[in-house]
Short mmCIF file of the C-alpha atoms (twelve columns), coordinates in Angstrom:
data_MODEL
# 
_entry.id   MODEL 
# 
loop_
_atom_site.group_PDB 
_atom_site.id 
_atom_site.type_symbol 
_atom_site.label_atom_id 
_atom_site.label_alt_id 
_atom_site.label_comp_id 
_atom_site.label_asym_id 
_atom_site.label_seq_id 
_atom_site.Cartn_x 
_atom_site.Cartn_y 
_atom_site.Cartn_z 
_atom_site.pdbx_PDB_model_num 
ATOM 1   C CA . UNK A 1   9.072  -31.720 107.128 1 
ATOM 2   C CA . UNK A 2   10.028 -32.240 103.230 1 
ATOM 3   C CA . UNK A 3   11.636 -29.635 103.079 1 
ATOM 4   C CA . UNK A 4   13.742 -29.921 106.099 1 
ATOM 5   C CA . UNK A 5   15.165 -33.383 104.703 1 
ATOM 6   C CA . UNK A 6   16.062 -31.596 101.726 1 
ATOM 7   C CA . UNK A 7   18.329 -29.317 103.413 1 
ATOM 8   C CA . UNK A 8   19.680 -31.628 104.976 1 
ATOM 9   C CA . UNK A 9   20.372 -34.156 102.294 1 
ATOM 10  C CA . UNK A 10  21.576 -30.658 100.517 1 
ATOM 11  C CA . UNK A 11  24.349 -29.740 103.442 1 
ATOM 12  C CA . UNK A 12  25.601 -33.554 103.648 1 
ATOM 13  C CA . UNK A 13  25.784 -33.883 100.430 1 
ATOM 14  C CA . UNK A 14  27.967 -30.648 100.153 1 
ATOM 15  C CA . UNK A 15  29.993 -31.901 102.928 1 
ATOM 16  C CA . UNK A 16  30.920 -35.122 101.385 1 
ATOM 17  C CA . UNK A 17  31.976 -32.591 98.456  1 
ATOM 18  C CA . UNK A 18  34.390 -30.709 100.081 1 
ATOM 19  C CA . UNK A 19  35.608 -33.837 102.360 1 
ATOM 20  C CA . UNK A 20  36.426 -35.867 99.398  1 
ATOM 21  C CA . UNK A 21  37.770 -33.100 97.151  1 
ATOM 22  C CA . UNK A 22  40.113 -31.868 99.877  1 
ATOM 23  C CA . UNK A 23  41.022 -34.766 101.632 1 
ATOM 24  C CA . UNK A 24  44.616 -35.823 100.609 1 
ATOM 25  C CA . UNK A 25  44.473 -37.707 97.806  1 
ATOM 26  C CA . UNK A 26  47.046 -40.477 98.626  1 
ATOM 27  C CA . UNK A 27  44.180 -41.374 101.308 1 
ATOM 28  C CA . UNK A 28  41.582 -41.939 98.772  1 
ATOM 29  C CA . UNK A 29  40.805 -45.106 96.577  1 
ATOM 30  C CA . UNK A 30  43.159 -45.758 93.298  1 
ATOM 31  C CA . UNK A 31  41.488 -46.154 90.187  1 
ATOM 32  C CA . UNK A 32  42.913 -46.175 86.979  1 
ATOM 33  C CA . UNK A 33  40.768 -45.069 84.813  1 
ATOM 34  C CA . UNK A 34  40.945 -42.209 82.066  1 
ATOM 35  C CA . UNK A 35  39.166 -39.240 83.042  1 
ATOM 36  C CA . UNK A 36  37.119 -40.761 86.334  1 
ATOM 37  C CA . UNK A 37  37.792 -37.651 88.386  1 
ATOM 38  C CA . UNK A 38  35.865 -35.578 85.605  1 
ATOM 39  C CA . UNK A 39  32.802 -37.978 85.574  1 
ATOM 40  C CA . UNK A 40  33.191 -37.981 89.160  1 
ATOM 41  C CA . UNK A 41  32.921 -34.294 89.295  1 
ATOM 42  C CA . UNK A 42  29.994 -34.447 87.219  1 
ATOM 43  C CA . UNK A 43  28.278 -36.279 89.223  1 
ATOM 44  C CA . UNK A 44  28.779 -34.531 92.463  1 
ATOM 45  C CA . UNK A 45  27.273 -31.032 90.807  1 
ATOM 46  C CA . UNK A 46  24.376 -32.952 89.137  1 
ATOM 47  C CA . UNK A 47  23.564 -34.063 92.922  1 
ATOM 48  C CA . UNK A 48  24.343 -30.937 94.471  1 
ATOM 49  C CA . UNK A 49  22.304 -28.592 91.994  1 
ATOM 50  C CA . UNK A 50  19.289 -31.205 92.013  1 
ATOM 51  C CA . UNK A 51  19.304 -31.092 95.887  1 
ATOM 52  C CA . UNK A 52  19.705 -27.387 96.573  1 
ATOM 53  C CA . UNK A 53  17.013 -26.869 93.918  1 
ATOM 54  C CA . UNK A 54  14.699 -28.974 95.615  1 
ATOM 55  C CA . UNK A 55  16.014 -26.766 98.753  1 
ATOM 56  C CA . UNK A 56  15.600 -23.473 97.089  1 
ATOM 57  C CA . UNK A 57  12.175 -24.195 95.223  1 
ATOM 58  C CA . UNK A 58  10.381 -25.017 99.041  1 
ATOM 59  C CA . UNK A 59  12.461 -21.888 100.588 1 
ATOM 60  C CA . UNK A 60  11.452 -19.442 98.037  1 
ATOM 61  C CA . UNK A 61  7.655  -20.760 97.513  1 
ATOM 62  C CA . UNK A 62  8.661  -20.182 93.988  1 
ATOM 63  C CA . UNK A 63  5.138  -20.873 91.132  1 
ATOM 64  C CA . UNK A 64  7.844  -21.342 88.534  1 
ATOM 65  C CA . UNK A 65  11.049 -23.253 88.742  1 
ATOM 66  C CA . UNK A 66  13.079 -20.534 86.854  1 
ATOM 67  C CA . UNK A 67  14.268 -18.576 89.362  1 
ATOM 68  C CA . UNK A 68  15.399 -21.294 92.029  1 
ATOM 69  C CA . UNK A 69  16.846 -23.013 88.996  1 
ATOM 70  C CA . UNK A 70  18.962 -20.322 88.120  1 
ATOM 71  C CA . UNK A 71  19.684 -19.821 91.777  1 
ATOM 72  C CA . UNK A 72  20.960 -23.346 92.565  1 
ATOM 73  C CA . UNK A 73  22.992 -23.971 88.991  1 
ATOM 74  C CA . UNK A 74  24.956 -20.216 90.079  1 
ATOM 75  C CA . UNK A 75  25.573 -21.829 93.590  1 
ATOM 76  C CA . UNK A 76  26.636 -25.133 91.955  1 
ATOM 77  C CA . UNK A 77  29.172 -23.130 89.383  1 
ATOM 78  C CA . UNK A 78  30.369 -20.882 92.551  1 
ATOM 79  C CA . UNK A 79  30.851 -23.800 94.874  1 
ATOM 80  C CA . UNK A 80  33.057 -25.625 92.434  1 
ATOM 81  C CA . UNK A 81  35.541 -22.426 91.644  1 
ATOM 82  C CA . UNK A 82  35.704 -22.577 95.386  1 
ATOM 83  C CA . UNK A 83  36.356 -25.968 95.820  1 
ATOM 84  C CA . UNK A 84  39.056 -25.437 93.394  1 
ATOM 85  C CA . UNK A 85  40.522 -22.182 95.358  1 
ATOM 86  C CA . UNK A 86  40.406 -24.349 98.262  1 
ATOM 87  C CA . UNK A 87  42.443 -27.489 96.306  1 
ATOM 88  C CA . UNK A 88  45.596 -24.880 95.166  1 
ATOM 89  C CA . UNK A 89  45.686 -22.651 98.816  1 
ATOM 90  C CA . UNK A 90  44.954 -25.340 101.500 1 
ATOM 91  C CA . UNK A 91  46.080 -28.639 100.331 1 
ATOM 92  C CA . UNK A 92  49.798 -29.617 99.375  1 
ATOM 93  C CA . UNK A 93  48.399 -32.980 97.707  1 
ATOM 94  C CA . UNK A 94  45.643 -31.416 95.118  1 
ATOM 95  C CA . UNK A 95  46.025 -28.748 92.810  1 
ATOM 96  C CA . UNK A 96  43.357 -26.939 91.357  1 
ATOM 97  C CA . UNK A 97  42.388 -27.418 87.408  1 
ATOM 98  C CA . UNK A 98  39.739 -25.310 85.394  1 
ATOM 99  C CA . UNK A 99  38.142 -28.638 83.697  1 
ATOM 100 C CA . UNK A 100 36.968 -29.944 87.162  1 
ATOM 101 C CA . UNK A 101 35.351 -26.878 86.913  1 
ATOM 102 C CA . UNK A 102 34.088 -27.312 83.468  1 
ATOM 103 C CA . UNK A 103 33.164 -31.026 84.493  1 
ATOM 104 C CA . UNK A 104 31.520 -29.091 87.581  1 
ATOM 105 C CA . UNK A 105 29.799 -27.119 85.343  1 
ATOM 106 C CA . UNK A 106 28.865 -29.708 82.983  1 
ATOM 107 C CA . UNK A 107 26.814 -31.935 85.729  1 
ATOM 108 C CA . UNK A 108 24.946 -28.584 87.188  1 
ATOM 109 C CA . UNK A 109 23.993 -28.262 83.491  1 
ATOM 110 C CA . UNK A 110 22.629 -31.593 83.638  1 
ATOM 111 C CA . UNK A 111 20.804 -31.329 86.401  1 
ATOM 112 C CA . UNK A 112 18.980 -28.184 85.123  1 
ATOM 113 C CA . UNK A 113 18.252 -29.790 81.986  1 
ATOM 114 C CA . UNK A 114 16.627 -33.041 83.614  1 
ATOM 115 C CA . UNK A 115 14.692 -31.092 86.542  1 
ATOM 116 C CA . UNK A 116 12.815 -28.572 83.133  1 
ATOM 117 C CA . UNK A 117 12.516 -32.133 81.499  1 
ATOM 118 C CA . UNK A 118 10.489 -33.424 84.477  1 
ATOM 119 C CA . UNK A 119 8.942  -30.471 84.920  1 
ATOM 120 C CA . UNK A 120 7.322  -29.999 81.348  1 
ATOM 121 C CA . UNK A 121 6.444  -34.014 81.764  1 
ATOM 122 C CA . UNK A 122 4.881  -33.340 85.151  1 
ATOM 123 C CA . UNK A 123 3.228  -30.378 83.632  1 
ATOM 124 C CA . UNK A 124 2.101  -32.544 80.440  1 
ATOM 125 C CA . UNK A 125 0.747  -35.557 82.694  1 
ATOM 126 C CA . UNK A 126 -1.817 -33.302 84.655  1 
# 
């Protein structure tokens, strides 16, 4: 059952994604702020790797959480060049730009960092 919601919370969640990154951007909010897309960015990937770790760690059975770590962070990175691809050859509103990526990159990073934080805590605490 668990780990059906997390697939599920994992495919919305990369829906929303690649709605809201290739949506034309005249139709989305206005806010003028420096740098807000990057944070925003950020925050999608630290989502989307947490989620499709949570996916991948119940799929593969996996004792340790090394490889469906490494496996989520690569979809993550691989995801947001896509994304990106997808901005500069299907939209005439949204171009792409390598430090979304980086951002991208950046909040997968994140993620992995906080799920071996929790997981040498949760290690520590039993």
């Amino acid at each position: 059952m668990l780990r059906q919601v997390f697939f599920w919370l994992a495919i919305t969640w990369t829906g929303i994604i690649l709605f809201l990154c290739l949506v034309k951007s005249s139709d989305l909010p206005q806010v003028n702020m420096q740098n807000l897309d990057k944070v925003v960015h950020a925050f999608f990937h630290f989502v989307f790797t947490t989620l499709w770790y949570l996916v991948f760690k119940k799929r593969m059975n996996s004792s340790t959480i090394t490889k469906p770590l490494v496996v989520s962070f690569m979809f993550s990175v691989f995801f947001g060049i896509l994304v990106e691809i997808l901005q500069w050859l299907c939209t005439t509103t949204r171009t792409a730009d390598v430090f979304d990526v980086l951002a991208n990159v950046t909040g997968a990073t994140l993620a992995v960092i906080g799920i071996i934080l929790l997981d040498k805590y949760s290690q520590r605490t039993t």
